[in-house]
Each structure stands twice: as C-alpha cells, then as structure tokens.
C-alpha positions as CSV (number, residue, x, y, z in Angstrom):
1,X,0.0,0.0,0.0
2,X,1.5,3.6,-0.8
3,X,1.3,6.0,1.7
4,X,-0.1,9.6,0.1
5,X,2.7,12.5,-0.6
6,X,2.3,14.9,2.8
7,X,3.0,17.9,0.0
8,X,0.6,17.1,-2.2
9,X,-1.9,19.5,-1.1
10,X,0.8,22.2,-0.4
11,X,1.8,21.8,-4.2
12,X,-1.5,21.6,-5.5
13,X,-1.9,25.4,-3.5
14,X,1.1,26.7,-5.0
15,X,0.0,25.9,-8.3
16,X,-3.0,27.3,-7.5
17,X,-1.1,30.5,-6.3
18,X,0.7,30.5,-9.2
19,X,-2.1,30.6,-11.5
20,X,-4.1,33.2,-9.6
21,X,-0.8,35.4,-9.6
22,X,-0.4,35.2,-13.1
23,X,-4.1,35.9,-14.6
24,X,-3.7,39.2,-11.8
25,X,-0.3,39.7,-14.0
26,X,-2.1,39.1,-17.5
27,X,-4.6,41.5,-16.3
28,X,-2.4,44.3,-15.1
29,X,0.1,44.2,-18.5
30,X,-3.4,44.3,-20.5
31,X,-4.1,47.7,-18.4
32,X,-0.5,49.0,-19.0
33,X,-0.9,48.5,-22.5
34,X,-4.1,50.7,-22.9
35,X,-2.8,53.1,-21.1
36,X,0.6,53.1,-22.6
37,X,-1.2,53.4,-25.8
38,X,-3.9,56.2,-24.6
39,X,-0.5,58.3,-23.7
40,X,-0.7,60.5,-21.0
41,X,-3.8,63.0,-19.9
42,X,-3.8,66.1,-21.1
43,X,-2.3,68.7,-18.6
44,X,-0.6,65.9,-16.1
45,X,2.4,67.4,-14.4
46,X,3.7,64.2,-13.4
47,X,4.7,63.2,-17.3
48,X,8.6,64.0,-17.2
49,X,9.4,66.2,-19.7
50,X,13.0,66.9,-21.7
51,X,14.6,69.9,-20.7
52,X,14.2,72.5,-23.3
53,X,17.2,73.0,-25.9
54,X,19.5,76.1,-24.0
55,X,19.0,78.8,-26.9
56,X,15.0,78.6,-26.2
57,X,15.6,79.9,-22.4
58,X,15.9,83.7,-21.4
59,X,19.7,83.9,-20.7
60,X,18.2,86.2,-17.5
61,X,16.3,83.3,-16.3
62,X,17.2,81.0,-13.4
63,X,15.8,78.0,-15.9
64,X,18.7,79.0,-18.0
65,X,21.2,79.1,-14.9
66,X,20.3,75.7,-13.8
67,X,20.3,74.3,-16.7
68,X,23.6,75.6,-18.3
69,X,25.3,74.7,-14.7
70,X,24.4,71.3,-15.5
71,X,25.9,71.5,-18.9
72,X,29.4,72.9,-17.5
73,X,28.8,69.8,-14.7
74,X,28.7,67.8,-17.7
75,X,31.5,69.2,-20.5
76,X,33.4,68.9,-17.4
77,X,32.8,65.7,-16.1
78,X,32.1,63.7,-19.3
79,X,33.4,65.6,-22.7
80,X,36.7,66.8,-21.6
81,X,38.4,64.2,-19.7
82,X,37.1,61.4,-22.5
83,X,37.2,63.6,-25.3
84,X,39.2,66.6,-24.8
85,X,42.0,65.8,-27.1
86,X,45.6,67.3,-27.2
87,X,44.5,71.2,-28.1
88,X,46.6,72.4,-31.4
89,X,46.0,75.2,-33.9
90,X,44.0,72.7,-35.7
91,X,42.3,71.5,-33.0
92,X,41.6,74.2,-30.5
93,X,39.6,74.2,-27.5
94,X,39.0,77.5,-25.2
95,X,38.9,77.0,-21.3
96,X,36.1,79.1,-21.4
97,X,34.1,77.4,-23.6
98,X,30.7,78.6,-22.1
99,X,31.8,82.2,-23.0
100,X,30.8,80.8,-26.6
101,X,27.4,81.0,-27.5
102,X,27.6,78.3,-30.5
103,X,30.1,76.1,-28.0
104,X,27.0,76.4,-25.4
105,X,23.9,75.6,-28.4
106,X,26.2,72.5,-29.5
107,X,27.6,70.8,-26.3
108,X,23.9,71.3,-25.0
109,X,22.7,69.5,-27.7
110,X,24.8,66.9,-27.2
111,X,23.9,66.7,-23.9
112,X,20.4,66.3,-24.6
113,X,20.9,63.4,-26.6
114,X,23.1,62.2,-24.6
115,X,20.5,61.5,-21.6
116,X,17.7,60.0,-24.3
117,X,20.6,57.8,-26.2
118,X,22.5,56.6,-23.4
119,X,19.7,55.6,-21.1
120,X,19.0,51.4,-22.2
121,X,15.0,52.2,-22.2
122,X,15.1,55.0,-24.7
123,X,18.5,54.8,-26.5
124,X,18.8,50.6,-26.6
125,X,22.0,48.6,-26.9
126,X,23.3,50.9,-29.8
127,X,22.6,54.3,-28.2
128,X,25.6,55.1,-26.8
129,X,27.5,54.7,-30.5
130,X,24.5,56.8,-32.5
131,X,25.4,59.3,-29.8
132,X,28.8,59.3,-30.6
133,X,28.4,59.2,-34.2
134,X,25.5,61.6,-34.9
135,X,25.9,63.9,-31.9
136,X,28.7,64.0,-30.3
137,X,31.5,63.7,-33.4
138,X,29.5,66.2,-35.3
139,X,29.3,69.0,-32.5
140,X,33.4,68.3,-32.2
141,X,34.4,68.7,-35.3
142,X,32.9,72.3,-35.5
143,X,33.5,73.5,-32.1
144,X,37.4,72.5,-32.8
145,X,37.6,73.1,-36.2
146,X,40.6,75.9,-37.2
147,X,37.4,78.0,-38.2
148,X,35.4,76.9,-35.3
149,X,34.2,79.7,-32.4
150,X,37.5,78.7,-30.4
151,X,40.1,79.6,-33.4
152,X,40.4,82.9,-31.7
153,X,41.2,82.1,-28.3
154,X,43.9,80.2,-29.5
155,X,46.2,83.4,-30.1
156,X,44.3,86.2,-27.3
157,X,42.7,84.2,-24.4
158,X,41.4,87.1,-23.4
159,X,39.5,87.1,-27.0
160,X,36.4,89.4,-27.2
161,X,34.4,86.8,-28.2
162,X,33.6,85.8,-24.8
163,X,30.5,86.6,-23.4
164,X,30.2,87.0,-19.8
165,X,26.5,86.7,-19.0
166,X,26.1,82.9,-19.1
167,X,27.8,82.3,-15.4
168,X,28.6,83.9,-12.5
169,X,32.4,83.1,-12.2
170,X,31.8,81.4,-8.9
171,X,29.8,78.4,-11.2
172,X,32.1,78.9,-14.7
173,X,33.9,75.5,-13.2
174,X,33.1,73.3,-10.6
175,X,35.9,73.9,-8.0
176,X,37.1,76.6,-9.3
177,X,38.2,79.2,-6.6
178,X,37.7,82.8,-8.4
C-alpha cells in the first residue's frame, strides 16, 4: 500500500497560487498596454518632460542658470576628460568654452541626446554609439575646427568673443576658486 505524498496538497496550492498570480499579471500588462497606448492625460504634471534646448531659455532666467550649470557639470565631467584631445591650432579648444554661445547651443545638444541615447529604455544597446556618431563627433568637429568659435582664443585668451553673462564666475567651473 502507498502511503499519500504529505506535499501534495501544499503543491497543488502553489500551483494554484501561481495561476491566480499570473491571470492578476495578464490583467495588469493588459491595463498597462491601454494606457501606454492612450498616452498621457492632457495637462498631467507628473509626465517628465525633456529639458528644453538652451538657446529657447531667457539667458536672465534662473531655468537657464540651472540648466547651463548642469551643462558645465557635464562638459566637465564627461566631454573633456574622454574627449578633450591634445589642443593644437587645428584643434583648439578655449577653457572658457561657455563664453561661446555656438560652444554652449552644441555641447547642450549633445547633452540632450546624450540623456535620451544613453539611457537602455530610450537609447537601446546601440545608443551610446548613435550618440557618438551623430551627436557627439559632429558637435566636435565644429567647435574645434581651425574655423570653429574657439580659433580665436587660441592666439588672445582674453578674445572678445567671450560673453560674460552665461555664469557667475563662482559656477564657470566646478571647484574653481575665483
């Protein structure tokens, strides 16, 4: 005579478990889907919007402020030690690139697609190298071209093409003591 399995009735409530858990799964994905596909209500403040490209901001404004101190965070932090490359008279590069309007509207730019392509959920596997190649490259080759915005600064640092209203100099670099 065989004696009855004492988990029997424990397995037979799992699977019973499982099945309840995944119709309440199936059910929730099916509401994610419509509203995924509904997009979000009009007017909802908690949809996350992009940051607005730099040259749309009043330069007065303390949008503009925060913003382009997040830009010099990232030039900084990101584009110069990876990519800031020996500077030459055919390649230059001005320490004070945010004194350069076209400097600022291209590395922000950048930037921007920077956060969408190198986040996984927006940009994917291959983000990271359409960055590179159709954001990042581009924006280099005219910022340090010989007849870029920095070609200047290259003989008179003190080049009147900078513009000192985009930073206070306490912000122009982080750390910086003047």
């Amino acid at each position: 005579m065989s004696t009855p399995d004492p988990h029997a009735e424990d397995i037979a409530d799992l699977y019973a478990q499982v099945g309840r858990l995944t119709a309440e799964l199936d059910r929730v994905q099916a509401v994610l889907e419509d509203l995924q596909a509904a997009g979000p209500p009009a007017g909802d403040a908690s949809v996350v919007q992009a940051p607005p490209f730099l040259l749309l901001l009043n330069r007065a404004s303390e949008h503009y402020r925060q913003e382009l101190a997040g830009l010099v965070r990232w030039v900084n932090l990101v584009v110069v030690p990876n990519y800031g490359r020996e500077v030459t008279g055919a390649a230059p590069w001005c320490a004070q690139w945010w004194a350069h309007p076209e400097a600022v509207a291209r590395l922000h730019a950048a930037w921007l697609a920077w956060q969408g392509l190198t986040d996984p959920q927006t940009g994917g596997v291959t983000g990271p190298s359409v960055w590179h190649r159709d954001h990042l490259d581009p924006a280099l080759l005219h910022l340090r071209s010989p007849q870029g915005p920095f070609s200047a600064c290259m003989t008179n640092p003190d080049s009147e093409h900078h513009e000192d209203l985009l930073l206070p100099r306490t912000q122009q670099l982080p750390g910086n003591p003047n």
